[in-house]
C-alpha positions in Angstrom: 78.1 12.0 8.6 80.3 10.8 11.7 78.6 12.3 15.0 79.3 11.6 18.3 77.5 10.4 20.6 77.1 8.2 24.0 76.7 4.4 22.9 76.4 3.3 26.0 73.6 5.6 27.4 72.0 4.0 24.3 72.4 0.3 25.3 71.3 1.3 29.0 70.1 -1.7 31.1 69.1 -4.4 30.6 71.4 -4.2 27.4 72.1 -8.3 27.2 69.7 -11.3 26.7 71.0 -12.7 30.3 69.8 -9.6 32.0 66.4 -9.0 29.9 65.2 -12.3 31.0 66.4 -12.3 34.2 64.9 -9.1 35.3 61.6 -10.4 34.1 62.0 -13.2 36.8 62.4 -11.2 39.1 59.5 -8.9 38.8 57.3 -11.7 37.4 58.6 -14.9 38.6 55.1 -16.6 38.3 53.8 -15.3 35.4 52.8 -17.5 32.5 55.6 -17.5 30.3 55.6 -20.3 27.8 52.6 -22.5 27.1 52.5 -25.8 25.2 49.4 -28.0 24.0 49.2 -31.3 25.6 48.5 -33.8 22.9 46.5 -36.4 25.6 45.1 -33.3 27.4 43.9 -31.2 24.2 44.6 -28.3 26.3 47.8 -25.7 26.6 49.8 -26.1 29.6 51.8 -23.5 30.9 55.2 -23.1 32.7 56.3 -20.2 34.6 59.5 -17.8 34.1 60.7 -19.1 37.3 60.5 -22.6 36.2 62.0 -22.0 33.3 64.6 -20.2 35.2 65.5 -23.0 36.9 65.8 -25.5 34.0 68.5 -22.6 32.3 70.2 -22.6 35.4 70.6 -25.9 35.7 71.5 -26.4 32.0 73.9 -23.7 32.4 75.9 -25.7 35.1 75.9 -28.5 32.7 77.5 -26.7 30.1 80.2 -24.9 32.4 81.1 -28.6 33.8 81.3 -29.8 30.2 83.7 -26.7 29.4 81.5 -24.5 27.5 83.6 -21.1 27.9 82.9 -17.5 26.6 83.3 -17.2 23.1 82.8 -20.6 21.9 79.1 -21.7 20.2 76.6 -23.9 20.8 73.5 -24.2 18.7 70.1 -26.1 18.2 69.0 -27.7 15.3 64.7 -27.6 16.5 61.5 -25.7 15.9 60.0 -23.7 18.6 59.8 -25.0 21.8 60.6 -24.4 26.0 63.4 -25.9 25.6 65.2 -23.8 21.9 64.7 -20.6 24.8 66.2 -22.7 28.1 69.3 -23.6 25.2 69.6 -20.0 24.2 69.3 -18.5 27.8 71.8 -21.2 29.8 74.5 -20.2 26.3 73.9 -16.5 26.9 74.7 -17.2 31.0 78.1 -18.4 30.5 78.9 -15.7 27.7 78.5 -18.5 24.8 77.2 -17.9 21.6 74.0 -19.3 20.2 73.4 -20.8 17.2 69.6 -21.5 15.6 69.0 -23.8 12.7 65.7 -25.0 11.0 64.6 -28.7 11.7 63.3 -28.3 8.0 66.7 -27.2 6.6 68.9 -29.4 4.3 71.6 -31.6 6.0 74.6 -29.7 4.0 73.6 -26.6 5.3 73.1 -27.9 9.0 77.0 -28.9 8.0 77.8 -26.0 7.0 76.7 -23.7 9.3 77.9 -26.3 12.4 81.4 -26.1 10.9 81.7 -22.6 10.0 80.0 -21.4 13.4 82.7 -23.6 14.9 79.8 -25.0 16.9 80.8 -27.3 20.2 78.1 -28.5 21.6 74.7 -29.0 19.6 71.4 -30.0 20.4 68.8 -31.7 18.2 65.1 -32.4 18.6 65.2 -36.3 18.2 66.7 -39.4 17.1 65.5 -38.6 13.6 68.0 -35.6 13.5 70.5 -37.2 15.6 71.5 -39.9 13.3 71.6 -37.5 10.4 74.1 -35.6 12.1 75.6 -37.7 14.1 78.6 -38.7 11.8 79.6 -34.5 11.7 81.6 -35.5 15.0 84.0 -37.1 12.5 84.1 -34.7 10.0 84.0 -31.3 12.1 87.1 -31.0 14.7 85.4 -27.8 16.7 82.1 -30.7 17.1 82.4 -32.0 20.6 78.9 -33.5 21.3 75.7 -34.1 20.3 72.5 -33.5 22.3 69.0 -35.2 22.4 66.4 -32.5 23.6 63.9 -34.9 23.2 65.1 -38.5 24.5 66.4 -40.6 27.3 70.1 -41.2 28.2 73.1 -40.2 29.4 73.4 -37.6 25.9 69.6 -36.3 26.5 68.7 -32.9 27.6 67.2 -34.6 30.6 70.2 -35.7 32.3 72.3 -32.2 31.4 69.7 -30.7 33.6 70.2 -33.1 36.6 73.6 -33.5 35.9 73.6 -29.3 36.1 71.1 -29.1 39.1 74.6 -30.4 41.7 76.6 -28.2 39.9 75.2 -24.9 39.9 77.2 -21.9 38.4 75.8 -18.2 38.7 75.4 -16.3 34.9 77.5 -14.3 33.5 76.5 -10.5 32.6 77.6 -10.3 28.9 78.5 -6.8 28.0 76.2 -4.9 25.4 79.0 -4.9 22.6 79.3 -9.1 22.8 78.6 -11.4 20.5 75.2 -13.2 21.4 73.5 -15.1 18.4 74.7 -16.3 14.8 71.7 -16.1 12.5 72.5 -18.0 8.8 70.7 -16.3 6.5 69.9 -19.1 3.3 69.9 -17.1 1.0 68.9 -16.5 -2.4 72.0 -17.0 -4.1 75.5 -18.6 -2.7 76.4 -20.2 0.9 74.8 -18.6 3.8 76.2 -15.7 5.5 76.3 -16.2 9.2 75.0 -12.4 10.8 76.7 -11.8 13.9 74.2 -9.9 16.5 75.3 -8.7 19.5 73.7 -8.9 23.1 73.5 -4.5 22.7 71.7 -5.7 19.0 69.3 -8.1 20.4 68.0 -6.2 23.6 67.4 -2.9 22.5 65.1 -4.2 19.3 63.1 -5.9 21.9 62.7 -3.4 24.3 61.8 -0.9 21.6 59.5 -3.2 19.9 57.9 -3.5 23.6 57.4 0.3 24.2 56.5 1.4 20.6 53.4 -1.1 20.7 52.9 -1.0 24.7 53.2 -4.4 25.3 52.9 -5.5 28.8 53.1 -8.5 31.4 48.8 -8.8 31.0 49.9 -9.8 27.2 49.8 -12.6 25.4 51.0 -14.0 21.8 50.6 -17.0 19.8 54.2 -17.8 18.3 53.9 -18.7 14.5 56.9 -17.3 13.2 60.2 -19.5 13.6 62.6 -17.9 16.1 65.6 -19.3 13.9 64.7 -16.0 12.2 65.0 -12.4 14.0 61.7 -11.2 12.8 60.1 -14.1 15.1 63.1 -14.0 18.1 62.3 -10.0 18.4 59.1 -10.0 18.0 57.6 -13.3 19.2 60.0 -14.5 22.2 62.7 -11.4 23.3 59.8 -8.8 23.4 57.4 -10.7 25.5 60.1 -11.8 27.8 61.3 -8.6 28.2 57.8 -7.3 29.3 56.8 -10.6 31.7 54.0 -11.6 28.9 53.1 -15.2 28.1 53.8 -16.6 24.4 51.9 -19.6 24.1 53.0 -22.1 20.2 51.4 -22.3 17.9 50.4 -26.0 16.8 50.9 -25.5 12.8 49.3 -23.6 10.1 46.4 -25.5 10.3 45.7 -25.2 13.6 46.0 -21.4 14.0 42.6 -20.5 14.2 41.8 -22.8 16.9 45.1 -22.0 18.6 44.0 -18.3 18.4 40.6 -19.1 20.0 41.8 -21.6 22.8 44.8 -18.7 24.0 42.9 -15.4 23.1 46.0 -13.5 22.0 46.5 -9.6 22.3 49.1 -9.4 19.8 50.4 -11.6 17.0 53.7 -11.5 14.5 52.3 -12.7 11.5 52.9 -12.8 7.8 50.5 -11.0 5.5 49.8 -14.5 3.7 48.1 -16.1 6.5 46.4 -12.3 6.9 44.9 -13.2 3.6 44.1 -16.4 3.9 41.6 -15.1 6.8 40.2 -12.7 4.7 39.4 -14.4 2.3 38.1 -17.3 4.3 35.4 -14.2 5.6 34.7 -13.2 2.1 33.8 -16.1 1.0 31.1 -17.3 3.6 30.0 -13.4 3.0 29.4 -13.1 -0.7 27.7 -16.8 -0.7 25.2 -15.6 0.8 23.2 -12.6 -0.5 21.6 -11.4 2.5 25.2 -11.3 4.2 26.6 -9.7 1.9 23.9 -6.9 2.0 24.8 -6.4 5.8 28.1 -6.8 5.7 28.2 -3.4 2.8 25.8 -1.9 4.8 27.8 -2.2 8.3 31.1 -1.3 6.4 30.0 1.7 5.2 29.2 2.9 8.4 32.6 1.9 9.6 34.2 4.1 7.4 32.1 7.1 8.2 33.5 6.3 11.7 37.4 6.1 11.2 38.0 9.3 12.7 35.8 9.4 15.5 36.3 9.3 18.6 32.9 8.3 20.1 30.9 5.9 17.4 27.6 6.3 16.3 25.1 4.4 17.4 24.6 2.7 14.3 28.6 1.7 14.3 27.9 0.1 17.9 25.3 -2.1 16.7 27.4 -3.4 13.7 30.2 -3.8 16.0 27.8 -6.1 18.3 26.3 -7.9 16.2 29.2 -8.5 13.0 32.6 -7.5 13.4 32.9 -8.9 17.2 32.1 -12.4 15.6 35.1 -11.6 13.1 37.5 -10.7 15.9 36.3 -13.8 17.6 37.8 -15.7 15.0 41.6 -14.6 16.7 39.9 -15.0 20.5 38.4 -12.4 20.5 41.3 -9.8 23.0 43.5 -9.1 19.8 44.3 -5.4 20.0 46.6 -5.5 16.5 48.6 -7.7 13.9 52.3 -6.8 12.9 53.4 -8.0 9.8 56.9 -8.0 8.3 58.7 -9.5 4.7 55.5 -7.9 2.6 53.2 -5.3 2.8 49.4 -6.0 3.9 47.4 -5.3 0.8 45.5 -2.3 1.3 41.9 -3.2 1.0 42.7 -5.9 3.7 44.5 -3.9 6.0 41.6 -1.4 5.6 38.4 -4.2 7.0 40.8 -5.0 9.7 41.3 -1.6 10.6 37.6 -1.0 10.5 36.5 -3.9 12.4 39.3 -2.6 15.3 42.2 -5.0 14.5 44.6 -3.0 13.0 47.4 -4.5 10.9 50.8 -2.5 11.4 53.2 -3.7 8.6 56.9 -3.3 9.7 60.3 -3.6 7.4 63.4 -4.8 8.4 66.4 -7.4 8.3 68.4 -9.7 9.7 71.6 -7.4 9.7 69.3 -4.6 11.8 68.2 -7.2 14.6 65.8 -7.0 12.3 63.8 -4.0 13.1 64.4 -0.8 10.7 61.1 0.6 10.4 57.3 0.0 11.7 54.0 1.4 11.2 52.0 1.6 15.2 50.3 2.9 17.2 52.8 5.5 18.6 54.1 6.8 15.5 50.8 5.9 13.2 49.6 3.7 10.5 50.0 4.5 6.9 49.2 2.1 4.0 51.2 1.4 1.3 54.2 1.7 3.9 56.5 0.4 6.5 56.3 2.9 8.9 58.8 5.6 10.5 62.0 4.5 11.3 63.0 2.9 15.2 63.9 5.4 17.6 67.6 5.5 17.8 68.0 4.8 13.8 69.2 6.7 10.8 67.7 6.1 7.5 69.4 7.6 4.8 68.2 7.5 0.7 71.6 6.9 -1.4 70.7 8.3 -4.5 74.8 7.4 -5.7 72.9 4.5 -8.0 70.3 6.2 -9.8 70.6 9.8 -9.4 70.1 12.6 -7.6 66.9 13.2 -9.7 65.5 9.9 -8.4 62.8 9.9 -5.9 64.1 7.1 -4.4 67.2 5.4 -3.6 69.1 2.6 -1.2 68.0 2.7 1.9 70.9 2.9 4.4 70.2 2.3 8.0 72.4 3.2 10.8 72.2 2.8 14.8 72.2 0.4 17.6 70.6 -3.0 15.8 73.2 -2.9 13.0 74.7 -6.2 12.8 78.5 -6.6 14.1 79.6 -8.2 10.9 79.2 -11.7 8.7 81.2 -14.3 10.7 84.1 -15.2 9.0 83.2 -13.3 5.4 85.2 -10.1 6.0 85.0 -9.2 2.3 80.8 -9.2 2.1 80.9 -7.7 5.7 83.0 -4.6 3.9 80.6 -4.5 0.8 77.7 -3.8 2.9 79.0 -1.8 6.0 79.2 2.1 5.7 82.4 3.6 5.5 80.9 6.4 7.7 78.4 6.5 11.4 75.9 8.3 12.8 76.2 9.3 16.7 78.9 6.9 16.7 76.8 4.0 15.8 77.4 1.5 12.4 75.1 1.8 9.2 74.6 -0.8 6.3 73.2 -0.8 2.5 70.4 -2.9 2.8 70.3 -3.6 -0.6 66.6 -2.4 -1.0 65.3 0.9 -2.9 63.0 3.0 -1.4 62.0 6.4 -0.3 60.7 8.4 3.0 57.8 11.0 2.0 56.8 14.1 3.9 55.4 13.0 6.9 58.4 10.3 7.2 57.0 7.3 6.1 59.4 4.8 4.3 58.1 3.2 1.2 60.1 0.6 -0.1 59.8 0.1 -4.1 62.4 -2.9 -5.1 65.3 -4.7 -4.4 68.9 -3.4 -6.1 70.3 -7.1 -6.8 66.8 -8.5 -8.7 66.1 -5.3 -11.1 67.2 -5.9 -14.4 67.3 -3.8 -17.9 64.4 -5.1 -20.5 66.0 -4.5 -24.3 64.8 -1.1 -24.2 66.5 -0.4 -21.7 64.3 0.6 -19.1 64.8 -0.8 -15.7 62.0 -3.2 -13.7 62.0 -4.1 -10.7 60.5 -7.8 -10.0 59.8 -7.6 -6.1 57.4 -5.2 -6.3 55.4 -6.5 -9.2 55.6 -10.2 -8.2 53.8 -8.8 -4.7 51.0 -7.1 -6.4 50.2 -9.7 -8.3 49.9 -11.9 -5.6 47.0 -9.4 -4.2 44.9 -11.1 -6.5 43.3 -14.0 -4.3 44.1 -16.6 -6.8 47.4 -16.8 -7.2 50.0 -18.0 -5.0 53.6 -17.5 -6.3 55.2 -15.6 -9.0 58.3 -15.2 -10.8 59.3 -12.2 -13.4 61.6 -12.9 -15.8 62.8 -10.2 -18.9 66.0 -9.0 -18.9 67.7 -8.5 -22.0 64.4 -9.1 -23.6 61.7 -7.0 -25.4 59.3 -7.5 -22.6 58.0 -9.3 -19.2 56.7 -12.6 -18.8 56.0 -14.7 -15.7 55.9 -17.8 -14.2 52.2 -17.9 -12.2 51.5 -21.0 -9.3 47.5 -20.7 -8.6 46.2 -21.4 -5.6 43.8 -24.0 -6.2 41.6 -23.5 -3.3 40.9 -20.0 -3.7 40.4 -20.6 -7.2 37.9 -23.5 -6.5 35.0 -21.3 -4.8 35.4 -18.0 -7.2 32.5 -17.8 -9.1 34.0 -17.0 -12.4 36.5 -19.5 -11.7 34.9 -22.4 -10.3 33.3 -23.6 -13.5 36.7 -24.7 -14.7 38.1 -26.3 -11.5 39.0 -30.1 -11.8 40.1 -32.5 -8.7 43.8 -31.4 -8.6 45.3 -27.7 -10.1 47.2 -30.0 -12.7 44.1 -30.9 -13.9 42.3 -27.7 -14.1 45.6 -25.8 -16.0 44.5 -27.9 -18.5 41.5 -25.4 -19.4 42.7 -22.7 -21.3 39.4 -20.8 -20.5 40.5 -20.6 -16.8 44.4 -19.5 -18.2 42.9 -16.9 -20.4 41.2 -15.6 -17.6 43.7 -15.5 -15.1 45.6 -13.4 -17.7 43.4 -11.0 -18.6 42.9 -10.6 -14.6 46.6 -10.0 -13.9 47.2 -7.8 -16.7 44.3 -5.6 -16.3 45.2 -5.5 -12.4 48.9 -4.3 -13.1 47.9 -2.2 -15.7 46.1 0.3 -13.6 49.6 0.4 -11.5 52.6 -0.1 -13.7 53.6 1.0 -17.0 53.0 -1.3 -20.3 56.6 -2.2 -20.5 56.5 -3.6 -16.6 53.1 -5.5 -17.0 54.2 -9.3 -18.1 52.5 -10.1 -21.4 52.8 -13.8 -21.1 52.1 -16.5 -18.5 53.1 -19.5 -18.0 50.9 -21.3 -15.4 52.4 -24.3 -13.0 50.9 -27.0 -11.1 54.0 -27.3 -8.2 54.5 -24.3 -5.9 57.8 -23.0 -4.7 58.9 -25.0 -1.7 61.8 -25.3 0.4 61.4 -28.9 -0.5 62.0 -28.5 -4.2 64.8 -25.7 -3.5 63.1 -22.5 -4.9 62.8 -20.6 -2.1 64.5 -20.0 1.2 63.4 -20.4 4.7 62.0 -16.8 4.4 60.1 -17.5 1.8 62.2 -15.9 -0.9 63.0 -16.5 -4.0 65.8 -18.2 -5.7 65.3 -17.1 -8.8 68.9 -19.0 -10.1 67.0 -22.2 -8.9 63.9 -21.1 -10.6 65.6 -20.7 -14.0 67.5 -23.5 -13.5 64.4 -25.8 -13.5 61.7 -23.7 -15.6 63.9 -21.5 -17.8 63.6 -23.4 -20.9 60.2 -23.7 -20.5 59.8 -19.5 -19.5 62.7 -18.2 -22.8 60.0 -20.7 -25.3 57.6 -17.7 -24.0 58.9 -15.6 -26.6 59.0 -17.9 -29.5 55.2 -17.9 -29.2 
């Protein structure tokens, strides 16, 4: 498949992080860019992208006096904030590599990660993490100093950024093909694999992002998603940059809804859990009340006999008026779409949002493609049940080496311009998962996922290769899939499938007690705490009957789980059974509930 092509007319300016943000200056130099809710105020305040020029600047001539040099690492250990972006960009300017880390993550991995990343200067939100880490000067030679972002002193943020204002030092231009950010994925299984993403990697996702959904320097974005991850540094911070538009933080879960309401968002990057969650929040204030619910039918019925046209019917208007402008109202009321990535938007949700005129585009991708791969929007259009056509610029190709040609669906290999440059230091896993071939001279990569790209090019994705396993009849499942539909039912939180090498499915089921709490066929056996109410095997039976029949008119019978066994405690990344992206660790899962999920089958 090797063609040629001109990789650098791909990566055409601005093709590094340096010059993305600092052509937005130029052209915008007092627009909004980041804004922050004062605690005393109640109210977000907001800080220019000249301003924050400034404070990058200045940090950058701290770091150059301190003897940061091209090449070497630096990295934060923090949640959002101003200052994670003022850290990344003063890095970037002196041709430095940047290093994000989760303020939630466990201490061995921030060791890890500091040590392998041969990290030299690192900065850390408070005291808190400070005098976790602060004995990893000791133990890790490359470790030179540690950084309060938040704090006073001669070893606070603060006084890099006067110590940086009398020294200034102009950026440095990175070229397209160097090494920009080191993203540690946790991972599911093993140590973490430190993705290596160049400048080239990170700029052209963000600009494409930008163009395919038209974003501009009028826009604003509520950041949720943690910019320690790629899906959230694309989509949240890089493409807004990029395009002069403001990205105002969120608060916390919690406080979303209000944080949509007080900023008045036109886009958002957003899980499809917190989707949910909104939805059903709507549904339930709608079917409590019978004379809503009548109105609600009523008005989306007519929106569906208006999908396709162009100018709405009266009746539509009025419905629009009067109902689904007090929905959109709950996200401020200016949001023109949602896009989703790490599952797919269930279909009868996607479809009121739609109809109500906030479309939900679900994407795919990972953090070896920078992370975008494929996206449903409004350029290339919107088709559920998928994850959209592929990026301009990409190559998807369906390896059908692993099941057959006869298979509908295959790996899905992606090559072009956001494949990763390699895992740092792991030459041997970079190998496994690189293509031996490219495509217009650009690097592919098995992503490890099966999937498959119908007529009018939509890719579908059906399962991951490393979680299927072969029950004793030897047909093949494929947990991912199932585990997601399942969690379509309202009710039910997490999941876990479990059957190989045995006659049959079972599953590990964590309700969600909430939900389960104002379901009318449900809420008769609800106690105080979920603990409590799995003692009722009236509300178990139920559940089970609900998830089979639900799969059932989906899978076949030897994929549908015939047992259940129901839990009180959810996966956390407190209690180790899931990663930062909310995956699975299904080794850490056994590990604790295995016993408990093999005495299935004795029953």
């Amino acid at each position: 498949m090797e063609k040629k092509g001109d990789i650098n007319s791909t990566y055409d300016y601005p093709n590094n992080l340096v010059d993305l943000f600092e052509q937005s200056v130029t052209k915008w130099p007092n627009n909004n860019l980041f804004g922050v809710k004062n605690p005393a105020s109640g109210k977000y305040e907001w800080i220019t992208f000249r301003q924050v020029a400034d404070r990058a600047n200045n940090l950058r001539g701290a770091l150059k006096k301190l003897g940061l040099a091209k090449g070497e690492a630096a990295g934060v250990i923090v949640n959002n904030c101003v200052e994670w972006f003022i850290c990344e960009q003063a890095v970037h300017g002196l041709g430095g590599v940047f290093v994000p880390m989760y303020e939630t993550e466990l201490k061995k991995i921030w060791q890890y990660i500091i040590a392998d990343a041969e990290i030299k200067f690192l900065f850390v939100r408070n005291s808190s993490i400070y005098d976790q880490v602060k004995e990893f000067k000791k133990e890790i030679p490359t470790l030179k100093e540690i950084f309060l972002i938040y704090g006073e002193g001669n070893n606070s943020l603060k006084a890099l950024e006067e110590m940086g204002k009398k020294t200034p030092v102009s950026s440095l231009k990175p070229a397209w093909s160097d090494l920009a950010d080191i993203i540690y994925t946790s991972g599911t299984t093993g140590e973490p694999k430190g993705v290596m993403l160049s400048h080239g990697n990170l700029a052209i996702t963000a600009r494409s992002g930008a163009a395919l959904f038209d974003i501009n320097e009028t826009m604003r974005v509520v950041a949720i998603l943690p910019w320690a991850h790629v899906f959230g540094l694309n989509s949240d911070l890089h493409c807004y940059i990029h395009c002069g538009g403001s990205i105002a933080l969120a608060e916390s879960v919690d406080k979303l809804i209000q944080n949509f309401q007080e900023v008045q968002p036109t886009g958002l990057a957003i899980v499809p859990r917190i989707v949910s969650r909104v939805y059903d929040a709507i549904m339930q204030g709608i079917y409590a009340d019978p004379a809503k619910k009548q109105i609600y039918e009523a008005a989306m019925a007519e929106a569906a006999k208006n999908r396709d046209l162009q100018e709405k019917t009266e009746a539509f208007k009025q419905y629009d008026a009067k109902l689904f402008s007090q929905y959109r109202n709950i996200f401020g009321g200016k949001l023109k779409y949602f896009t989703t990535g790490g599952a797919l938007t269930e279909p009868k949700i996607a479809s009121f949002f739609r109809d109500i005129g906030q479309p939900i585009y679900d994407g795919y991708g990972l953090t070896e493609t920078s992370p975008s791969v494929a996206v449903n929007c409004p350029k290339m259009g919107n088709k559920f049940g998928t994850v959209g056509k592929p990026y301009p610029n990409q190559h998807v190709v369906i390896d059908k080496s692993l099941v057959g040609e006869d298979s509908l669906d295959g790996e899905i290999c992606v090559y072009g311009p956001n494949v990763m440059m390699g895992y740092h230091k792991k030459p041997r896993q970079t190998a496994d998962i690189m293509m031996p071939d490219k495509w217009n001279g650009f690097p592919g990569i098995r992503t490890g996922d099966r999937g498959w790209i119908d007529e009018d090019g939509f890719l579908h994705i059906t399962g991951r290769f490393k979680d299927e396993y072969k029950l004793a009849n030897g047909k093949y499942v494929h947990p991912e899939g199932i585990e997601n539909d399942i969690k379509q039912l309202r009710y039910i939180a997490n999941v876990m499938l479990y059957g190989e090498g045995k006659p049959y499915n079972v599953a590990l089921v964590v309700p969600d007690i909430a939900i389960l709490k104002v379901i009318p066929n449900t809420k008769v056996w609800v106690k105080d705490t979920l603990e409590e109410s799995l003692k009722s095997n009236e509300l178990k039976e139920y559940m089970t009957k609900e998830i089979i029949a639900h799969l059932s008119k989906i899978y076949g019978g030897y994929e549908v789980p015939k047992k259940f066994l129901f839990l009180a405690d959810d996966f956390t990344l407190e209690n180790g059974l899931i990663t930062q992206t909310l995956k699975l660790k299904r080794a850490n899962v056994m590990k604790k509930y295995g016993e408990r999920l093999l005495a299935l089958y004795n029953k």
